[in-house]
KOLBAFI-552109 format. One line per field, with one value per residue: x, y, z of N, C-alpha, C in turn; residue in three letters. Coordinates in steps of 0.2 Angstrom, whole numbers. Example, Ala and Ser with C-alpha at 12.3 -4.5 7.8 and 13.67 -1.06 7.14 Angstrom:
REM KOLBAFI-552109
nX <- [66,64] .
nY <- [-28,-11] .
nZ <- [39,35] .
caX <- [62,68] .
caY <- [-22,-5] .
caZ <- [39,36] .
cX <- [66,64] .
cY <- [-16,0] .
cZ <- [39,39] .
type <- [Ala,Ser] .
***
This chain:
REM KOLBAFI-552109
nX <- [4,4,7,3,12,16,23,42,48,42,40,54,58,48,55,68,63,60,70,78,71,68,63,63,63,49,41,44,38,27,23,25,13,3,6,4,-9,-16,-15,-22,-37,-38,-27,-17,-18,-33,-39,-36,-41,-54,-66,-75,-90,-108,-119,-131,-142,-146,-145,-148,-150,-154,-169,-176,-171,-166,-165,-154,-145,-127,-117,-101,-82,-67,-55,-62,-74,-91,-108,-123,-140,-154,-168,-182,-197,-207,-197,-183,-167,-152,-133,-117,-100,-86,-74,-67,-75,-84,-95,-113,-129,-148,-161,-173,-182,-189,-182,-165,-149,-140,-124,-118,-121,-106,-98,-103,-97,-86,-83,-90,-80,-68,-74,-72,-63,-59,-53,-49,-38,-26,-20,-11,-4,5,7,-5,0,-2,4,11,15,18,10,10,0,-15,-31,-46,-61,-59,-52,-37,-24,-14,-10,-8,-4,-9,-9,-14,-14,-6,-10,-24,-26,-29,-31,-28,-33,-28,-34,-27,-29,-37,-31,-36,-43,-51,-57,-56,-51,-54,-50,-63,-68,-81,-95,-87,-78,-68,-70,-69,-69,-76,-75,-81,-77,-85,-91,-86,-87,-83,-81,-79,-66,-64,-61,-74,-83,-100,-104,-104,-101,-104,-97,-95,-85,-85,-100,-113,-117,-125,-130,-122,-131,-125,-135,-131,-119,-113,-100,-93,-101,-111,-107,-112,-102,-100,-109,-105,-105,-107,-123,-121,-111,-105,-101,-91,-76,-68] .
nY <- [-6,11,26,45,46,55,64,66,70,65,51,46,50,41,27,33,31,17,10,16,18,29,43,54,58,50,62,70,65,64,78,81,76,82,97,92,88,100,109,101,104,116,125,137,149,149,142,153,164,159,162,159,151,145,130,122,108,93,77,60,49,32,29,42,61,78,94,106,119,124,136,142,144,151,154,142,142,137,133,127,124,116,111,106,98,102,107,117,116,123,126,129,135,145,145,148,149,136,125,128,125,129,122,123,136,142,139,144,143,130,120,107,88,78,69,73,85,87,79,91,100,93,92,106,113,125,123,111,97,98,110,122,115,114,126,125,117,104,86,76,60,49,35,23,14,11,1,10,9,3,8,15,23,35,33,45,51,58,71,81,98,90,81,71,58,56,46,49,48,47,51,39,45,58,65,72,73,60,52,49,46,40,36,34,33,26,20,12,7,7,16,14,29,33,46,49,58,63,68,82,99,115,128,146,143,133,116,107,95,88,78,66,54,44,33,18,7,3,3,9,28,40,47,62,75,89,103,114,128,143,154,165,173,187,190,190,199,194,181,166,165,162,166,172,183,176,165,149,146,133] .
nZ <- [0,-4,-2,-2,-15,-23,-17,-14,-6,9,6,7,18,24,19,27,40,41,42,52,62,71,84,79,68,65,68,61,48,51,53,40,32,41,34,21,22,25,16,6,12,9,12,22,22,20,31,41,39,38,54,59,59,56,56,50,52,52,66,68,78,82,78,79,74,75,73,73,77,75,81,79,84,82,96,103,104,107,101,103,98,100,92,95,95,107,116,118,116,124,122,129,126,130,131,140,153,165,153,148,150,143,148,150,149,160,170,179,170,169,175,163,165,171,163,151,150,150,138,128,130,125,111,108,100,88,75,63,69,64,57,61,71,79,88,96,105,101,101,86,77,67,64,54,40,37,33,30,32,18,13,9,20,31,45,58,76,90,103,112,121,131,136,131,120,104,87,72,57,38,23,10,-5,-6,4,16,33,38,47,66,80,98,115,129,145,150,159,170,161,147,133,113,104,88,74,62,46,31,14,11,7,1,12,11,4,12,15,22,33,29,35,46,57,71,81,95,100,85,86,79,86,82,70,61,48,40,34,28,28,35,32,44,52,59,75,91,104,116,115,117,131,147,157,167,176,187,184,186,181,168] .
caX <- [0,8,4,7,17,19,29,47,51,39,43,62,57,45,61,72,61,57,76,81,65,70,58,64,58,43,38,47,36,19,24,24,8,-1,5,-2,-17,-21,-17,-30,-42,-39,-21,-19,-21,-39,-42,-35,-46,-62,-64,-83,-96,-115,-120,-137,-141,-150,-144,-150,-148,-159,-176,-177,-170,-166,-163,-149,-140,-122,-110,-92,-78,-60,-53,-65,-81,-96,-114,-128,-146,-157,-174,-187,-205,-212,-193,-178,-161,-146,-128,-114,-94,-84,-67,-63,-79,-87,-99,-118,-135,-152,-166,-182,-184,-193,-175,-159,-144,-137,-121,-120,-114,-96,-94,-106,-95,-79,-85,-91,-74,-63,-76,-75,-57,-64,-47,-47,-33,-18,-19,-6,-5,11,5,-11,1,-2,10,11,19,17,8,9,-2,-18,-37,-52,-68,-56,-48,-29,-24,-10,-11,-6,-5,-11,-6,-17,-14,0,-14,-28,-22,-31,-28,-31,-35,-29,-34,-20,-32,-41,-28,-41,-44,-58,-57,-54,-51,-48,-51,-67,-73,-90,-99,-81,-74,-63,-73,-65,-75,-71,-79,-82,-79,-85,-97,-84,-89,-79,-85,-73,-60,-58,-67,-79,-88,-107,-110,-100,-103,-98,-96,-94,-82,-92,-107,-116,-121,-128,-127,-126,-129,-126,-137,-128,-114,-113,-93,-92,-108,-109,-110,-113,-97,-105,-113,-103,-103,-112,-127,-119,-104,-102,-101,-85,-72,-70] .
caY <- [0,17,35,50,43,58,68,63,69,60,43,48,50,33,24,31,29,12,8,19,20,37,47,63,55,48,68,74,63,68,86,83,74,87,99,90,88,107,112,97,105,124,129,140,156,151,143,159,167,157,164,155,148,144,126,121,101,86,72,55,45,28,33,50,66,82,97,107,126,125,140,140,151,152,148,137,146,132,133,121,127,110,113,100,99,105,112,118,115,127,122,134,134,152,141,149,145,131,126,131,125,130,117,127,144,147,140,147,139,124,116,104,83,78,67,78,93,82,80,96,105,91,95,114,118,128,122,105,95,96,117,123,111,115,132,125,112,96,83,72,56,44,28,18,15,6,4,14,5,-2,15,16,27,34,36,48,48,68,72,88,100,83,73,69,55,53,45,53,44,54,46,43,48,65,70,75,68,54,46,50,41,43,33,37,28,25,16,11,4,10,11,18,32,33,49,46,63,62,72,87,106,121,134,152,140,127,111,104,90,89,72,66,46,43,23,17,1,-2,4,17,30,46,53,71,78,97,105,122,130,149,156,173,175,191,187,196,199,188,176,161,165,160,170,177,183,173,159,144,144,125] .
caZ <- [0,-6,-2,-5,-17,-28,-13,-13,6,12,2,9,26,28,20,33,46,42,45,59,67,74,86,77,62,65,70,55,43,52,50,31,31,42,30,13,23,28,10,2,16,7,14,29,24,21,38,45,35,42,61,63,55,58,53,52,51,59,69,69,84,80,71,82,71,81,71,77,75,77,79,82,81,87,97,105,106,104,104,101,99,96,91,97,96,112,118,115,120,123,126,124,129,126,130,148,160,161,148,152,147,145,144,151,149,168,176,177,166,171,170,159,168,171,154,144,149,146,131,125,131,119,105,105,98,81,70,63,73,60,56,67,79,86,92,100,109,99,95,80,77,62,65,47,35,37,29,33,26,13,9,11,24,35,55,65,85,91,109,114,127,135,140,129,114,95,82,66,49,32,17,3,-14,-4,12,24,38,37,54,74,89,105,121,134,150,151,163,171,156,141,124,108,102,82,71,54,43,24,10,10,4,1,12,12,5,18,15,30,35,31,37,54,60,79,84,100,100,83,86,77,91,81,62,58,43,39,27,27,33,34,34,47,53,63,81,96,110,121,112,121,137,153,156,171,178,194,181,188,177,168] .
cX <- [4,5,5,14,20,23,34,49,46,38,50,61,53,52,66,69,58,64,80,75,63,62,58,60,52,40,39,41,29,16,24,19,2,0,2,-7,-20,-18,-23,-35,-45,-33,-23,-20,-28,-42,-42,-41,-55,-60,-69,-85,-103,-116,-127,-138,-147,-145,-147,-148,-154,-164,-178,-171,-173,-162,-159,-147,-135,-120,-106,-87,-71,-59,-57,-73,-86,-104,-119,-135,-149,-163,-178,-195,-210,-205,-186,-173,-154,-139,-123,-108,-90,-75,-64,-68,-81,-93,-106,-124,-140,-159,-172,-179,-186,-187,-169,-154,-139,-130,-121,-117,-108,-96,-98,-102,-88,-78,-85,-85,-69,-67,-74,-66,-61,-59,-48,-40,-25,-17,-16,-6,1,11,0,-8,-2,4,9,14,16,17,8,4,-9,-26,-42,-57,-66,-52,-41,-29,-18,-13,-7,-8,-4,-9,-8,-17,-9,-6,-20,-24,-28,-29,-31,-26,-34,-28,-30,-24,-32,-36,-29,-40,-50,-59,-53,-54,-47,-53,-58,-70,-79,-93,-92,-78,-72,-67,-68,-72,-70,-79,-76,-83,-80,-90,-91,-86,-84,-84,-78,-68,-60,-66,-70,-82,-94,-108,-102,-105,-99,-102,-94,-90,-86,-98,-108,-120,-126,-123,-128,-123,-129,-128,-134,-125,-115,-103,-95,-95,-104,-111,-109,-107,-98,-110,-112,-103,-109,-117,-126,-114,-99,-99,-94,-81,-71,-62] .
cY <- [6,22,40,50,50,65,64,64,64,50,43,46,43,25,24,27,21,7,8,17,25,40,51,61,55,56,72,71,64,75,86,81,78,93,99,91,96,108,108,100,114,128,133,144,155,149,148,162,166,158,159,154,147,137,124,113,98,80,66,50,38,31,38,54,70,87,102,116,125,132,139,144,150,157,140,138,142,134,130,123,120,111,106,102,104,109,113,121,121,126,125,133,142,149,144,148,138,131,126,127,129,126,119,133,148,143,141,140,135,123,108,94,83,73,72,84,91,83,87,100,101,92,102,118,119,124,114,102,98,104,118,122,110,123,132,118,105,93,77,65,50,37,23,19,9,7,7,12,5,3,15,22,27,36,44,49,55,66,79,89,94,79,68,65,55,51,45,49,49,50,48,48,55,70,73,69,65,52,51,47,41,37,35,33,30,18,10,5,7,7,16,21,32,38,48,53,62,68,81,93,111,125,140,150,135,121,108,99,89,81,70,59,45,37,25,10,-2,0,11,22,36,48,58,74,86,99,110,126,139,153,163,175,183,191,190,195,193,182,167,160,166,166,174,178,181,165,154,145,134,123] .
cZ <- [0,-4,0,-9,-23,-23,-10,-7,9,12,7,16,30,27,27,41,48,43,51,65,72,77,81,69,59,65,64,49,46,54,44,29,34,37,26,16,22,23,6,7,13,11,19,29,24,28,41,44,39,49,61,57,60,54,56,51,57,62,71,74,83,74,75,77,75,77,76,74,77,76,84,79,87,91,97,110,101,105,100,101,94,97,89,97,99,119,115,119,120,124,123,128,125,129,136,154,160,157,150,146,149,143,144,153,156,172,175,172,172,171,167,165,165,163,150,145,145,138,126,126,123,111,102,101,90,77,71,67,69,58,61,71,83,91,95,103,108,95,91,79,72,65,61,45,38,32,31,30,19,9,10,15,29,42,56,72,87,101,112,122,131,136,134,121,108,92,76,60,44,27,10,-3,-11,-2,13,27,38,43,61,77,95,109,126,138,150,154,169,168,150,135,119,104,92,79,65,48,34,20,13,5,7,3,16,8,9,17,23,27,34,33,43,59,66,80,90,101,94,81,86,84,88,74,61,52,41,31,26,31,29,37,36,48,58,71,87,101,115,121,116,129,141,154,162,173,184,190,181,180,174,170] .
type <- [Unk,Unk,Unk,Unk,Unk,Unk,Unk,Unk,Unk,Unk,Unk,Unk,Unk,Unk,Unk,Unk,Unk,Unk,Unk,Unk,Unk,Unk,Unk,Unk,Unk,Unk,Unk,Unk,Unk,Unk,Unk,Unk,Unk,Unk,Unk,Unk,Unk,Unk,Unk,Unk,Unk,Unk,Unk,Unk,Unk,Unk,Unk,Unk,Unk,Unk,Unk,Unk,Unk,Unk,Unk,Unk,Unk,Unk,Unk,Unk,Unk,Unk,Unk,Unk,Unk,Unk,Unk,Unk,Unk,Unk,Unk,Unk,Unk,Unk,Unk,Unk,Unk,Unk,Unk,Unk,Unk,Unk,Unk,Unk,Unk,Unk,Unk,Unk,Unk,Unk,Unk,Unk,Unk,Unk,Unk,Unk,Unk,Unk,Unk,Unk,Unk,Unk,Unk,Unk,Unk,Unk,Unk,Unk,Unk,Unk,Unk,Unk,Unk,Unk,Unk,Unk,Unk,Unk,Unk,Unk,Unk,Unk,Unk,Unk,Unk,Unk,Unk,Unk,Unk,Unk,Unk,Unk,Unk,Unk,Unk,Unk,Unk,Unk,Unk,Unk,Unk,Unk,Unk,Unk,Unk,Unk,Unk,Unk,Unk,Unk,Unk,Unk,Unk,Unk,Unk,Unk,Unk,Unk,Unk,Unk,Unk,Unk,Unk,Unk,Unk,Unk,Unk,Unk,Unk,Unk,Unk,Unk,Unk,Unk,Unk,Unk,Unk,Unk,Unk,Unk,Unk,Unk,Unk,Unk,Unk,Unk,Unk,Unk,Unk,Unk,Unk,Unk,Unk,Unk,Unk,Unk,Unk,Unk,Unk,Unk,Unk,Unk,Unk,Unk,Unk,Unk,Unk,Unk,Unk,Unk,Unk,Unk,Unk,Unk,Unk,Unk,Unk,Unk,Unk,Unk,Unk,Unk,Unk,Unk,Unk,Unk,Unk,Unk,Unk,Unk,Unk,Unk,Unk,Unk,Unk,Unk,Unk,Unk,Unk,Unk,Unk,Unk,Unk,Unk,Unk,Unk,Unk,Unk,Unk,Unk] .
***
């Protein structure tokens, strides 16, 4: 299995590395993979360029569909607005308190539980993982070459913030990222969460995800599809942040 076979440093570099088996290597050879990617994604000037977005979409979880508002915006300013029947959900993270809900209108905002906040904190960085990820403190390191629902594909092994691990799928024909995985206890035992990104669209410049499959050891948990993204919406100062000012830091 070959790929990125029409870049000769990185041909050069899986040689060496497949001889010496060099740390500095391994790092050196998923520095030149994170680069091809973030240019097949639309190059950096344009992620620069994209600060936010607004996505609109449903998510399928069994035979329930639950449409949804996303925006998002760097650093790692998230917010959720799910729009149900008879109520509607609010769930927002401005990247220094903790993240806040609102599920009923006549009581105050909540926070959110301890895995659901877990969660929602390692969701909310705006920049795909491989976009300058040595200035947002992630490390890279070349894991081989493997397949991804029959697709040829290399590894790499992320290292966010020191602690948190992924491993990130980039497919040889496309290089983007298709795939994520990281670790998560649940119910006190270790499942591998794996997200599934495909159906790419150029918005601004930078290609995004509209469709986003998350398994659990396997198991489908929830699809979401995006009908429509909006690049740089205009969004108010305060749009992420707790509805008050006594609001815990996360």
């Amino acid at each position: 299995m070959k790929c990125f076979s029409r870049l000769a440093r990185i041909g050069i570099a899986t040689l060496a590395l497949a001889i010496s088996g060099a740390q500095r290597l391994a790092a050196d050879l998923a520095d030149d993979i994170a680069q091809v990617s973030v240019e097949a994604t639309g190059g950096s000037q344009a992620h620069s360029a994209l600060n936010s977005f607004r996505a609109q979409g449903v998510t399928r979880v069994g035979e329930t569909e639950v449409e949804f508002i996303l925006y998002a915006a760097r650093p790692r300013g998230v917010r959720i607005e799910t729009l149900g029947e008879k109520t509607s959900l609010v769930r927002a993270y401005d990247g220094v308190h903790a993240p806040w809900k609102i599920d009923n209108p006549a009581r105050p905002p909540r926070r959110l539980g301890r895995q659901e906040e877990r969660d929602f904190i390692l969701e909310a960085d705006f920049d795909q993982p491989l976009f300058d990820y040595k200035a947002r403190k992630i490390s890279l390191d070349y894991g081989g070459e493997c397949l991804v629902e029959g697709r040829p594909c290399l590894k790499l092994l992320a290292t966010v913030h020191f602690t948190d691990v992924m491993t990130l799928y980039i497919d040889c024909a496309s290089h983007l990222l298709v795939r994520r995985d990281r670790e998560e206890q649940r119910e006190g035992k270790t499942v591998v969460l794996e997200t599934h990104y495909s159906d790419f669209k150029k918005i601004a410049g930078v290609r995004l995800p509209r469709r986003i499959r998350t398994l659990a050891d396997g198991r489908l948990l929830h699809e979401t599809q995006i009908k429509d993204y909006e690049a740089n919406p205009d969004l108010p100062a305060d749009f992420f942040s707790p509805p008050n000012s006594a609001w815990p830091l996360d």
